[in-house]
BAZADREN-585744 format. One record per atom (N, C-alpha, C, O): residue in one letter; x negated, y, z. Coordinates in steps of 0.02 Angstrom, whole numbers, plus 50000, padded with zeros to 5 digits. Layout:
N
AXYZ;...
This chain:
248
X499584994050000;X500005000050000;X499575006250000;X499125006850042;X499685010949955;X499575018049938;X499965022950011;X500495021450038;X499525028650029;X500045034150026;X500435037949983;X500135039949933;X501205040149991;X501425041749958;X501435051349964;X501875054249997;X500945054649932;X500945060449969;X501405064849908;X501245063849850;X501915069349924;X502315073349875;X501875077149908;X501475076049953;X502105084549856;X501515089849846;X502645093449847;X503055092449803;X502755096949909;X503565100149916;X503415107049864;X503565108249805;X502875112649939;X502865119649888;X501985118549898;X501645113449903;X501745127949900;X501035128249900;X500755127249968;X500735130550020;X500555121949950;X499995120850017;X500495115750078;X500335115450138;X501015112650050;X501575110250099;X501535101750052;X501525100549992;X501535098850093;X501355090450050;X501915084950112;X501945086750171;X502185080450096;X502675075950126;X502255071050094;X502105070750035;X502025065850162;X501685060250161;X502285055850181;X502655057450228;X502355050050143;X502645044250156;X502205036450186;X502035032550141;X502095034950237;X501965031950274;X502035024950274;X502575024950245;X501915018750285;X502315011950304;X502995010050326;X503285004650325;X503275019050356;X503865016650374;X503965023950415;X504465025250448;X503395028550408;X503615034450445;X503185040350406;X502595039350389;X503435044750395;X503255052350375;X502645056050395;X502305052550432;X502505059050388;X501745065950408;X501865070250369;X502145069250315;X501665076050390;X501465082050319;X501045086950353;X501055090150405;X500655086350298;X499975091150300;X500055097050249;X500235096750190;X499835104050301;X499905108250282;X499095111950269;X498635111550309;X499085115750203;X498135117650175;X498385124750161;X498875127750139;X497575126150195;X497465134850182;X496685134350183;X496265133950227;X496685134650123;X495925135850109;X495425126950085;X495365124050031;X495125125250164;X494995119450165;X494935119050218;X494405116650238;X495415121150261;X495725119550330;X496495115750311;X496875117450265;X496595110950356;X497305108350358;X497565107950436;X497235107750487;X498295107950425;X498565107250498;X498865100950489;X499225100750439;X498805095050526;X499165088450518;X499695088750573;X499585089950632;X500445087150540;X501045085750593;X501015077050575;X500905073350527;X501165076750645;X501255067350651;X500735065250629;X500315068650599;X500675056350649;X500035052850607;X500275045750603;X499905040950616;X501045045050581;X501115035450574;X501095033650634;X501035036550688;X501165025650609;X500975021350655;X500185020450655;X499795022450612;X500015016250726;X499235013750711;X498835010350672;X498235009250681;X499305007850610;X499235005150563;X499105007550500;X498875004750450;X499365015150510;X499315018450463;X498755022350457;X498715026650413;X498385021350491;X497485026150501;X497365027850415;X497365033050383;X497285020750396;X496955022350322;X497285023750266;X497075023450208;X497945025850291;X498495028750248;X498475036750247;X498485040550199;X498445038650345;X498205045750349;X497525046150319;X497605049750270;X496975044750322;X496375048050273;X496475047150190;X496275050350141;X496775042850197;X496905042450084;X497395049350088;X497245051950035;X497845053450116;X498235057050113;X497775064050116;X497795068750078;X497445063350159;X496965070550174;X496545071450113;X496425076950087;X496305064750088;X495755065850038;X496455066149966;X496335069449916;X496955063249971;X497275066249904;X497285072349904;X497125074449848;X497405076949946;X497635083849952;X496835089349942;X496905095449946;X496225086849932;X495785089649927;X495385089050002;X494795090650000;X495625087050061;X495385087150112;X494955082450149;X494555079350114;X494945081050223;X494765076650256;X494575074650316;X494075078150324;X494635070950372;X494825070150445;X494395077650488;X494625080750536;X493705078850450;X493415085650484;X493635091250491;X493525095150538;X494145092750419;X494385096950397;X495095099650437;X495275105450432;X495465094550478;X495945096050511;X495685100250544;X495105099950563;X496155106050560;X496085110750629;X496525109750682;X496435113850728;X497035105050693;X497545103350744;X497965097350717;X498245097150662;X497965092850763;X498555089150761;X499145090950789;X499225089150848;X499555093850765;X500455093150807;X500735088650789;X500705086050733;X501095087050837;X501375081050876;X502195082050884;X502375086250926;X502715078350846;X503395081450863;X503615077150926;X504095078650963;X503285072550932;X503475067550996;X503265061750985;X503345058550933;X502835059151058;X502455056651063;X502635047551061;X502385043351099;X503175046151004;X503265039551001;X502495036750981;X501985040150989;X502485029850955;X502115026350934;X502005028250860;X501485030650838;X502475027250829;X502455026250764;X502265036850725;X502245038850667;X502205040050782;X502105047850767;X501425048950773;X501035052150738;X501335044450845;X500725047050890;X499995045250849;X499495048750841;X500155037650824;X499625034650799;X498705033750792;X498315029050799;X498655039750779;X497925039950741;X497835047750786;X497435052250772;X498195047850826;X497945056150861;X497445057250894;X497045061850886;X497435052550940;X496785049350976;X496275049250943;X495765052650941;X496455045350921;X495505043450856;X495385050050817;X494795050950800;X495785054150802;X495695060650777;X495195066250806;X494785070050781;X495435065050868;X495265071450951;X494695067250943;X494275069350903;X494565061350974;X493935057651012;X493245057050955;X492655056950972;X493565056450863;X492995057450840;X492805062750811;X492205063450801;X493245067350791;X493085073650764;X493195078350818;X493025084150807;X493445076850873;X493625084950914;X494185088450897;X494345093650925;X494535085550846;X495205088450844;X495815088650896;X496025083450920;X496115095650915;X496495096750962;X496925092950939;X496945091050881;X497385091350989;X498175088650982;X498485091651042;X498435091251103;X499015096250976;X499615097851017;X500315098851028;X500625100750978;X500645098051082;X501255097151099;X501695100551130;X501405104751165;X502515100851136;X502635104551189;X502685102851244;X502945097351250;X502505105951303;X502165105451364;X502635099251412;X502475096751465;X503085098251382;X503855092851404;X503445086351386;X503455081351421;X502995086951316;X503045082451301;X502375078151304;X502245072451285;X501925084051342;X501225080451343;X501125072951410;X500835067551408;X501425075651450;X501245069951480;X501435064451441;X501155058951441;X501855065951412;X502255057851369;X501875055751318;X501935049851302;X501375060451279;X500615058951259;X500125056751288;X499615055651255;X500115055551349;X499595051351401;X499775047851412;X499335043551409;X500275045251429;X500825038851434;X501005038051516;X501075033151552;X501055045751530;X501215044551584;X501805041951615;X501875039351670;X502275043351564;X502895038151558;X503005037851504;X502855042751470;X503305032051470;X503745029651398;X504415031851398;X504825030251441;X504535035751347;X505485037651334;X505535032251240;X505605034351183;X505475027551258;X505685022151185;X505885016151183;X505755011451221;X506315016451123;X506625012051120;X506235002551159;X505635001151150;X506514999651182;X506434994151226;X506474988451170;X506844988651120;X505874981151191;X506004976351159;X506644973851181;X506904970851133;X507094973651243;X507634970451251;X508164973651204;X508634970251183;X508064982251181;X508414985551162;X508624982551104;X509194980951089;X508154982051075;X508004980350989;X508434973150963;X508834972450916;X508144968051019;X508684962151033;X509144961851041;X509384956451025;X509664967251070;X510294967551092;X510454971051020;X511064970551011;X510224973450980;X510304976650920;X510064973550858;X509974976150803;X509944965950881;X509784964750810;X510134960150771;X509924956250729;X510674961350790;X511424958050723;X511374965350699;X511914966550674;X510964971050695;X511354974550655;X510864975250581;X510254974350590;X511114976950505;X510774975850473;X509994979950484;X509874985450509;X509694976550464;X508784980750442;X508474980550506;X507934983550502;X508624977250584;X508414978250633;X507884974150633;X507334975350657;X508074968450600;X507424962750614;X506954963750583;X506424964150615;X506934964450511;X506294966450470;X505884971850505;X505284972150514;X506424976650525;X506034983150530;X505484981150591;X504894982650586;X505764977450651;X505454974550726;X504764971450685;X504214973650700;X504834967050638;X504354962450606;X503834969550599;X503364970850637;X504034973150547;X503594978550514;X503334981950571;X502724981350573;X503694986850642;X503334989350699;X502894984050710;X502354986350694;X502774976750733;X502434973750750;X501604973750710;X501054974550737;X501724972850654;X501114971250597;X500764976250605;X500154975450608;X501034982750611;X500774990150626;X500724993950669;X500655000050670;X500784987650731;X500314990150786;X500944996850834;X500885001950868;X501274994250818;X502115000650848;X502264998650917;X502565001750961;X501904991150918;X501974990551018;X501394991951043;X501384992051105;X500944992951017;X500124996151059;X500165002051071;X500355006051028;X499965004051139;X499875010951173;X499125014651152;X498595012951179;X499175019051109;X498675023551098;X498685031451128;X498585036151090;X498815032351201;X498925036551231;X497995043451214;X497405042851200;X498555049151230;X497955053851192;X497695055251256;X498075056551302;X497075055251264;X496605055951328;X496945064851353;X497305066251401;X496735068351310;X496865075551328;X497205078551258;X496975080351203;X497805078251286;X498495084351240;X498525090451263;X498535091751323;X498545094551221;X498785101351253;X499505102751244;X499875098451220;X499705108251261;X500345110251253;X499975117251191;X499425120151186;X500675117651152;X500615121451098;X500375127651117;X500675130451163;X499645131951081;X499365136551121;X499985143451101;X500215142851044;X500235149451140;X500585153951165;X501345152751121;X501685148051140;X501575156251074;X502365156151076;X502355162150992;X502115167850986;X502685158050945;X502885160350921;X502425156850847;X502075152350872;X502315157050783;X501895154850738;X501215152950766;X500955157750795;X500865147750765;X500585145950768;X499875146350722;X499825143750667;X499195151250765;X498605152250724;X498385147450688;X497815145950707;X498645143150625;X498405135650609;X498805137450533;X499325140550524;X498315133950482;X498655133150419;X499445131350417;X499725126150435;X499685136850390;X500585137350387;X500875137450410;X501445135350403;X500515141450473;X500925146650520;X501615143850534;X502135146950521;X501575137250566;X502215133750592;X502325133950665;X501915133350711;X503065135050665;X503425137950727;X503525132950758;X503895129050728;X503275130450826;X503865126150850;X504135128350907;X503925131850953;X505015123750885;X505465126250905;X505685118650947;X505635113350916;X505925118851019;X505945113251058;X506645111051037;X507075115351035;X506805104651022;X507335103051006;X507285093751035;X507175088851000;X507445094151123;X507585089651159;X507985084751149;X508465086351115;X507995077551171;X508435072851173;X508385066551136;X508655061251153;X507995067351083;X507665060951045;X506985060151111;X507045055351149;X506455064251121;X506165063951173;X506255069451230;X506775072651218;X505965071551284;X506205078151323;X505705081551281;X506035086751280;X505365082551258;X504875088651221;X504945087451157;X504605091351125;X505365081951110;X505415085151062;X505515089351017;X506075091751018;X504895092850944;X504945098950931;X505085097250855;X504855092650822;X505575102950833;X505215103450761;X504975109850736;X505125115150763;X504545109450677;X504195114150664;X504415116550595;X504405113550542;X504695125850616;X505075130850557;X504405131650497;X503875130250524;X504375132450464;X503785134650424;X504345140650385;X504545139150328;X504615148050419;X504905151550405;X504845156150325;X505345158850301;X504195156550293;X503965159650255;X504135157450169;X504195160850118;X504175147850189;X504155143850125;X505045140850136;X505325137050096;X505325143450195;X506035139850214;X506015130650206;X506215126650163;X505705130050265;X505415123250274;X505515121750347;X505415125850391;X505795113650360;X505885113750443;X505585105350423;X505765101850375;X505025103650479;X504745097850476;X505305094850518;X505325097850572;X505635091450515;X506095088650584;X505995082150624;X506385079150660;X505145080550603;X505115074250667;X505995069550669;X506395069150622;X506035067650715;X506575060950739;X507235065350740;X507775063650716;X507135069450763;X507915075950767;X508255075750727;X508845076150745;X508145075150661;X508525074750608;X508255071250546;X507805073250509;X508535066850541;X508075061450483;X508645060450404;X509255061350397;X508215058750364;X508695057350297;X508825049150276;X509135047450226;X508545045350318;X508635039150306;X508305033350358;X508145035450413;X508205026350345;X507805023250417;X508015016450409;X508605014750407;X507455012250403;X507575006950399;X508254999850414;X508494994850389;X508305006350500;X509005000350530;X509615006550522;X510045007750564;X509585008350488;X510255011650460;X510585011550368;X510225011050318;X511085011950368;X511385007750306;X511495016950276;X511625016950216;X511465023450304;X511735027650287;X511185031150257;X510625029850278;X511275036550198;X510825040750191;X511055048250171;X511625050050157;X510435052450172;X510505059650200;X510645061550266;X510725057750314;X510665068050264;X510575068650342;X510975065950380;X511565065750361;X510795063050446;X510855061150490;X510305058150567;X509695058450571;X510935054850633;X510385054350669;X510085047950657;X510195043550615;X509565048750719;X509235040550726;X509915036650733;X510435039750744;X509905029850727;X510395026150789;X510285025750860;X509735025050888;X510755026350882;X510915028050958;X510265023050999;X510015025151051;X510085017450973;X509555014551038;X508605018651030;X508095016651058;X508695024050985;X508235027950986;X508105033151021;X507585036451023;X508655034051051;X508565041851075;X508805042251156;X509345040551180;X508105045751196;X508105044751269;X508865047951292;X509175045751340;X509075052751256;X509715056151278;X510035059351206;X509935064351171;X510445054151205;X510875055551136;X511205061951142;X511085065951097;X511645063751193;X512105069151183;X511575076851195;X511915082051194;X510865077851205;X510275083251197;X510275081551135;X510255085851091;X510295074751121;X509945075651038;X510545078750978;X510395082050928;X511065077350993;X511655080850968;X511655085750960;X511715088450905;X511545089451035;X511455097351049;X511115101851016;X511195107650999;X510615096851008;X509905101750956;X510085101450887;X509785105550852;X510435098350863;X510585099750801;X510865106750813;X510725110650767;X511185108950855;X511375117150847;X510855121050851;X510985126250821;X510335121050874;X509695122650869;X509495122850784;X509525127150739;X509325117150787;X509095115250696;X509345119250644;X509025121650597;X510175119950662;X510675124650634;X510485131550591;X510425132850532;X510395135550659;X509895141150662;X509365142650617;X509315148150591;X509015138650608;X508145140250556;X508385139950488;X508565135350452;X508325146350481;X508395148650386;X507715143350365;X507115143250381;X508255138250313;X507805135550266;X508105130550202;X508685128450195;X507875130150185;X508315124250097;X507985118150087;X508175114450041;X507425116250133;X507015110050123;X507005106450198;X507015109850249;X506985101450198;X506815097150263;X506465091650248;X506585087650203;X506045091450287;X505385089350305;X505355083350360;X504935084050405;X505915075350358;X506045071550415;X505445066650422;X505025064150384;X505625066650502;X505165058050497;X505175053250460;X504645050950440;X505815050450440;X505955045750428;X506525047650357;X507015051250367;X506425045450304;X506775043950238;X506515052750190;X506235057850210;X506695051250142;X506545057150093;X506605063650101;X506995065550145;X506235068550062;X506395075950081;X506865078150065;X506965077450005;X507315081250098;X508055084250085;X508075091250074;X507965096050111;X508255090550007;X508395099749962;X508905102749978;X509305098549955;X509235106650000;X509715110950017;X509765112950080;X509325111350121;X510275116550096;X510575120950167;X510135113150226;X510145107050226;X509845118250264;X509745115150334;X510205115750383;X510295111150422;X510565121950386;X511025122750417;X511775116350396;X512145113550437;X511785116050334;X512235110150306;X511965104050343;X512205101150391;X511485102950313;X511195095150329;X511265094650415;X511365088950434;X511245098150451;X511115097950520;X512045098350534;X512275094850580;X512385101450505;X513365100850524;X513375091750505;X513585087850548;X513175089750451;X513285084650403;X512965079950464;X513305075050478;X512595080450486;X512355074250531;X512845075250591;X513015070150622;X513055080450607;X513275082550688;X514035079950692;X514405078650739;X514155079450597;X514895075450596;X514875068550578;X515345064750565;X514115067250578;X514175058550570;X514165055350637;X514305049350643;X513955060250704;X513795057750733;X514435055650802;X514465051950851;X514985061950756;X515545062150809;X515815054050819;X516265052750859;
């Protein structure tokens, strides 16, 4: 398997993953990396950096929309061999050290797996390393408030309930919202597509994660940028009603 890296606008790229999203953002021959896969996906994130002209030195920050497994991945190995920061919102760093787990449970997955795509998908987390703890030695919390000094000046905006610090990040300039787990366009154990949520055994507090879609609402933009399934062209504000009525 290839990465699948789209090239959205200038300097804005949607990486397709084994089974989960990234996008790297370039200014110059600096990049800002959101998410990093699963742990399986290491050599998926460097074929992606080097498609885009780049490469693991070249990052200036990892952000982090929440510190699952399949997000967290390669963050660690990022910080520990290059010195690259990784950062989060401050809700959500301890949950980057592993000082506690907010995810989905192997009993969970079992009690959920008459439903279609659950089993393959369990098979696929397994192969790729989605039950190993790669906790980040030292996370920061996102440095002060408001755009962020880092190639493409992305906002994050806290949007709780898939994790307690989950964020997503506005990229206000290009009308772009990365949306991490908050709002996804598709997903292995779901039969539905376009916007919508995770299924319910994903999310530490479903009715926060609801909530933040009114959040999501809010950010002027026409592109979305999910963890999980394809990039979605139109109203964010739509796509975020459109999930909030799938979810009633």
């Amino acid at each position: 398997m290839r990465a699948d890296v789209q090239h959205v606008a200038d300097g804005t790229y949607l990486v397709h993953g084994s089974n989960t999203n990234w996008v790297i953002l370039t200014e110059g021959d600096a990049v800002t990396l959101i998410d990093t896969g699963y742990p399986g996906d290491r050599q998926l994130v460097m074929e992606s950096l080097a498609a885009v002209g780049s490469s693991p030195e070249a990052v200036a920050a990892v952000l982090i929309t929440h510190a699952h497994n399949d997000h967290l991945g390669s963050a660690e190995y990022l910080r520990a061999t290059h010195g690259t920061p990784v950062y989060l919102h401050e809700a959500e760093v301890p949950h980057a050290r592993r000082e506690f787990l907010q995810q989905v449970t192997v009993g969970e997955v079992l009690r959920n797996a008459w439903r279609p795509g659950v089993l393959p998908w369990m098979v696929h987390v397994l192969r790729s390393g989605g039950t190993e703890q790669h906790p980040v030695t030292a996370p920061e919390p996102f440095p002060g408030t408001g755009p962020l000094d880092l190639p493409g000046r992305p906002v994050p905006v806290h949007t709780p309930g898939h994790t307690v610090g989950h964020t997503v990040f506005h990229l206000p300039d290009a009308g772009i919202v990365v949306s991490g787990d908050a709002l996804v366009s598709g997903h292995a154990t779901s039969r539905a597509t376009g916007p919508q949520l995770l299924p319910d055994m994903f999310h530490h507090e479903r009715a926060r994660a609801v909530a933040s879609l009114n959040v999501i609402e809010t950010l002027a933009a026409d592109v979305l940028l999910p963890g999980h399934g394809p990039v979605h062209q139109g109203s964010v504000k739509a796509a975020a009603q459109q999930a909030r009525e799938r979810a009633a």
